[in-house]
N, C-alpha and C positions, 0 to 999 in steps of 0.2 A: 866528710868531704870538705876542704878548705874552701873559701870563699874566693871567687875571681874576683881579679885586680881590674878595676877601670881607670882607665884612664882618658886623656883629652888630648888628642893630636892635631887639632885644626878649630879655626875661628873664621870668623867672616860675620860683617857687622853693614848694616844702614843707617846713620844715625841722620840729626839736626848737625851733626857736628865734620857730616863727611860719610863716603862711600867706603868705608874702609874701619879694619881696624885700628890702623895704623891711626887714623882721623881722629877715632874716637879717643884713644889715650891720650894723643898727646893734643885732645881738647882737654877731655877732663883733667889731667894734669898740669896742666898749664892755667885751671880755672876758668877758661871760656866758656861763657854762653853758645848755646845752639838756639837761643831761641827770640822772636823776631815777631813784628807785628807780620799778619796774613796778606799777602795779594794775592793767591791763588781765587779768591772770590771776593763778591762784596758784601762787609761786614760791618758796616754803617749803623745798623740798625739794630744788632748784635751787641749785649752786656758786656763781654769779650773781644779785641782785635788782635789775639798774639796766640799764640802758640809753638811746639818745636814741631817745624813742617822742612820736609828734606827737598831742600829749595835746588840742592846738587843734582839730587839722580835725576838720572834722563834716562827712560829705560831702553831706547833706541841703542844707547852705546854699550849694551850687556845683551841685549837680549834680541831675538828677529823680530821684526817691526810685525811679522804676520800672529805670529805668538804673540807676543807682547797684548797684543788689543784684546785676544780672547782671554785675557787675566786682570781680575780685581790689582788696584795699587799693592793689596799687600800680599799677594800671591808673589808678585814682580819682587818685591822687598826681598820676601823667605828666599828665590831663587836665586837673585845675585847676590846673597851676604852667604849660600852655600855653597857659589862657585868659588868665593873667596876661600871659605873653611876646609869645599874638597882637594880643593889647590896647593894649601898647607900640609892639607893631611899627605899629600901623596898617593889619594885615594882612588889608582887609578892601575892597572896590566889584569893580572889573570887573579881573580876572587871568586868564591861560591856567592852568587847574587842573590840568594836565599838565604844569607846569611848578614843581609846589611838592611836594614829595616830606618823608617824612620818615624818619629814621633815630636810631631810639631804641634805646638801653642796658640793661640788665638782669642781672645777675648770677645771680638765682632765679625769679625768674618771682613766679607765684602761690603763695606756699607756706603762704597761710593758707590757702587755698581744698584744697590738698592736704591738709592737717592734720585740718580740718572734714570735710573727705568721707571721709574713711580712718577718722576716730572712726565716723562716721555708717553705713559699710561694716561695720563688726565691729559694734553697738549694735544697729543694724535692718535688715541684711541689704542686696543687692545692688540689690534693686528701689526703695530707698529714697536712693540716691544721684544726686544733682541730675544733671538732663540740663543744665545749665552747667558743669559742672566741667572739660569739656577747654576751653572759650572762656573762661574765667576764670584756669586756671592756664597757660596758654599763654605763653610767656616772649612772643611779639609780640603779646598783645595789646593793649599800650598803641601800636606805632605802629600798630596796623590800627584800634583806638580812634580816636585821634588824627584820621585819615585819613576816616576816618566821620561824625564828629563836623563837620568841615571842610568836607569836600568835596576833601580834596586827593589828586590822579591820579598825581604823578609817581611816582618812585624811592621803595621803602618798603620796610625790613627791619629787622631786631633784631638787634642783635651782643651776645654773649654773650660775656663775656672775666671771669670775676671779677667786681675793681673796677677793674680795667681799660675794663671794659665802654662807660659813658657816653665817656670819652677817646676811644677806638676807634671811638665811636659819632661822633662829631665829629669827628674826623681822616679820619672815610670822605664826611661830610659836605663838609668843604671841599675833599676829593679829587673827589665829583661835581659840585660846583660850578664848582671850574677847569678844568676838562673840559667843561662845559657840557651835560652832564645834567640842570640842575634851575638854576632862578634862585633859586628860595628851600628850604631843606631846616629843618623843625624839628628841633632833636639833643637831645641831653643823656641824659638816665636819671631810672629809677625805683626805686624797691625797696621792699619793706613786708616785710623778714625778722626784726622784735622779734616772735617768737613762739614760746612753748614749745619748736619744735622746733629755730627756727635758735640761740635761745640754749643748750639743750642742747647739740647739735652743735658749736656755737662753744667752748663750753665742753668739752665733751670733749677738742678737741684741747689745751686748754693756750692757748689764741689768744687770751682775754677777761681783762681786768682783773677782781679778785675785790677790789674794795675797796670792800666794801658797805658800809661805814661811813661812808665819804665818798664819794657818786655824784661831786657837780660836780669832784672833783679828779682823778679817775678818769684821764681820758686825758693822759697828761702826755709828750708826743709830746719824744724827747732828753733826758729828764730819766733821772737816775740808780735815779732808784726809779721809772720806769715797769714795769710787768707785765702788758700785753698789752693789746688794745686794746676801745674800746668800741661794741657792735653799735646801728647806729642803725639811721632808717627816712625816706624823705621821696624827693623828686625837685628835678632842677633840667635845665629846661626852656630853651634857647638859639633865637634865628631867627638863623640865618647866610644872607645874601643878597649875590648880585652887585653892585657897587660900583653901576655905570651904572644899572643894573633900581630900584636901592634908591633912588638920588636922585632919577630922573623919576617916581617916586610920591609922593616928598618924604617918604620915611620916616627915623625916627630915626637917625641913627649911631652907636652907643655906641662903635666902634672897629674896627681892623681884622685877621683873624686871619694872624699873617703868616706860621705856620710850622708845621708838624708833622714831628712822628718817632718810628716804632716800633719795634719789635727783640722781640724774643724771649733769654729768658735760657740758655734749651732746658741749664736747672739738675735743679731740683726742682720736683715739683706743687706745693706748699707754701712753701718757703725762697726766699730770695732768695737771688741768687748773691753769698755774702761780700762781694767789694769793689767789688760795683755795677756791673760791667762791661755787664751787657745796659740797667741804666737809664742809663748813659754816653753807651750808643751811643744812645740816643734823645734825650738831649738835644742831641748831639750832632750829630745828625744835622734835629732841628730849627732847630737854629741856619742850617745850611747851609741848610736848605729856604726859613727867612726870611731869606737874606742877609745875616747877623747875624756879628759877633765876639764871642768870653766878653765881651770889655769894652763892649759896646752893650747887653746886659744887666741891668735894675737891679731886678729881682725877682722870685726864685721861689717859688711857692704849693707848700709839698712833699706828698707822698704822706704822710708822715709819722704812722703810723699808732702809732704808741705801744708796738711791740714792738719788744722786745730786740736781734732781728737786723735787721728794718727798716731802723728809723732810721740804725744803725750805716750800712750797706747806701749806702743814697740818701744821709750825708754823702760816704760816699768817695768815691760816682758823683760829686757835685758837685765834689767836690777834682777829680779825675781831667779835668774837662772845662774847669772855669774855673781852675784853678792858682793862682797870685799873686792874681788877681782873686776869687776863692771867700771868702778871708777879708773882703772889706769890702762883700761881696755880699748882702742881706737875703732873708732864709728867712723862710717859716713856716710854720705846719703850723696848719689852722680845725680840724681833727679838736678839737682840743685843746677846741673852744668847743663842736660838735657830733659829735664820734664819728665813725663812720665807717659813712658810707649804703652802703656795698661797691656795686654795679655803679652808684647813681647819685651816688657822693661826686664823680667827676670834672665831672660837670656843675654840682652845687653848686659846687665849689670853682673853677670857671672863671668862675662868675657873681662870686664874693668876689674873681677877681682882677681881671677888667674893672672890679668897682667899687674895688678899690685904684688902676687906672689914673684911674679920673674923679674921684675926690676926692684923689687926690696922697695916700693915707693908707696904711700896712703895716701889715699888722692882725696881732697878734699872735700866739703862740703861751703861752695862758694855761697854770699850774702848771708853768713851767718853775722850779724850785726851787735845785736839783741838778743841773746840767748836770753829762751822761755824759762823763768824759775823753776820749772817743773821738768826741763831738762838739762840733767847734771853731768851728762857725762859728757867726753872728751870725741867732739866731731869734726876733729881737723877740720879747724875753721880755717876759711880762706885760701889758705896756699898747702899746699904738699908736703910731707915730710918722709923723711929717709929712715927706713925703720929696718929690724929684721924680721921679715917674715915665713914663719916656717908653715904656719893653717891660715886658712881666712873662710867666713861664712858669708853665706850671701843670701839675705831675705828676701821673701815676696810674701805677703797678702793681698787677696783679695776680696771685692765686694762678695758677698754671699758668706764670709766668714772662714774662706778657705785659707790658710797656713803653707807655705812650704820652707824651708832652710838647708842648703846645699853646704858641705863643706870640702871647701878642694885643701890638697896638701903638696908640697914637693916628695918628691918621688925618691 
């Protein structure tokens, strides 16, 4: 039996950079910063005052103020960056609603909602702690959101992997799809962790850039004087649907997804494995999945998080997998423009590759200064360039050693 075709007819995005996809490309392409010292609290006393925190959304102007309040920030996120993507898609008259499932990303869940009820637990006691707090901080409930909001019946769960998360969320996406579990699956991720605690936290470990002197230069992903990276916040929302199903409704094509690959580094909670071996094996093994060679290849979106062992990490995975061809291969790393949304950056950053595919453009990898000796290859530094491209892959890792690598193609 022949494999179904997937495909991607709709986007919808939150970033630092804007409520929109529209926002987000032609931030990252244009090289702009999303990211900005915090006012939303006060951080005086905090190692860190910056962060990408989405200073735009107002969730009143999307969403009913009565909903709105019984939803975590990133439930709000996943919601209006999928009214954007259903919008696209066209996703809308007479469908079997059992047949559109969805499968959403998360790394934290609700953790401003844990933050506010734990103050409000010790201030005013037990009986004064919202009977929302487990439907609000529930890591699913932006896909049971979603699916509500909708009306959609199929396949519905939350994958929690880090910032693995959204990838893994979309890799399980197009795995029910060619199987023929679901004709349409919304994917991607969410996250809203810029707050008091996940910046602490993040900061505790040593894992965040402290250069509060200069936010926008902050994440400088392969750069020699990179020092850790920077915590953002936002969603980015995908429709991945059956080839056949997608045309006889005449919905959009933006492209088609033609491969995934996962692994595990089974390293460290934390670290990556020195020389990239478990992200190897997922590129690696996406390439096979989309019947691909290193050299059909012509651009990867990297994980590229701005820390010291990282980037090291994911250049040698790329040596290790494309060889000869890794040198004249184009990287980049969007962290660099917007930070890093942790469980929904792979969703965002698979939206910034599909639109590298349809505008023929490599979006840059801003404040590369200083390239790190130890990273050799070509991460369109600085400004954009006009390329042709026919594939592009788009990584995520996360903490715990999880791998994933997506590769979209033109249709």
């Amino acid at each position: 039996m022949s494999q179904r075709c997937v495909v991607v007819t709709g986007l919808g995005a939150v970033t630092p950079l804007g409520v929109s996809v529209s926002q987000l490309w032609d931030g990252v392409v244009s090289g702009r910063s999303g990211i900005r010292t915090l006012e939303h609290f006060d951080h005086s006393a905090f190692d860190v005052h910056f962060g990408g925190y989405c200073a735009d959304f107002d969730a009143s102007k999307y969403l009913d103020a009565r909903r709105a309040k019984r939803m975590d920030r990133f439930t709000q996120f996943a919601l209006v960056a999928t009214q954007e993507a259903v919008r696209e898609a066209g996703l809308e008259g007479k469908f079997d609603p059992t047949r559109v499932g969805v499968i959403l990303g998360t790394g934290i869940g609700g953790l401003r909602e844990i933050e506010e009820q734990h103050i409000r637990l010790l201030q005013k006691g037990p009986d004064k702690v919202s009977a929302f707090t487990i439907p609000k901080l529930m890591a699913n409930a932006g896909s049971g959101t979603i699916a509500i909001e909708f009306g959609f019946q199929g396949v519905n769960t939350c994958v929690s992997t880090a910032c693995a998360s959204a990838g893994n969320a979309m890799a399980d996406a197009f795995c029910a799809i060619r199987r023929g579990d679901a004709d349409v699956v919304i994917t991607g991720g969410a996250e809203a962790a810029v707050t008091p605690l996940g910046i602490a936290a993040f900061a505790a470990m040593k894992a965040l850039s402290t250069r509060n002197d200069d936010p926008p230069r902050a994440s400088r992903p392969f750069d020699r004087d990179r020092d850790g990276f920077v915590l953002s916040e936002g969603a980015g929302i995908l429709v991945f649907e059956e080839y056949e199903f997608a045309k006889r409704r005449g919905a959009p094509i933006l492209c088609e997804v033609l491969g995934v690959g996962v692994s595990a580094d089974a390293f460290d909670i934390v670290q990556p494995e020195p020389d990239g071996r478990g992200a190897a094996q997922a590129m690696a093994a996406a390439l096979a999945c989309a019947g691909l060679n290193p050299e059909d290849l012509d651009y990867i979106n990297a994980h590229g998080t701005s820390t010291p062992l990282g980037d090291i990490a994911e250049t040698r995975a790329i040596l290790q997998v494309f060889g000869a061809r890794a040198g004249r291969l184009p990287v980049s790393s969007t962290k660099s423009e917007i930070g890093h949304l942790l469980g929904a950056s792979g969703g965002v950053e698979a939206i910034v590759t599909i639109k590298a595919l349809q505008y023929n453009t490599l979006p840059p990898t801003i404040n590369l200064e200083n390239p790190d000796p130890e990273c050799t290859l070509d991460y369109v530094p600085n400004t954009a360039r006009d390329a042709k491209l026919r594939t592009a892959m788009s990584n995520s890792f996360g903490f715990g050693g999880h791998n994933v690598c997506i590769i979209f193609g033109k249709l």
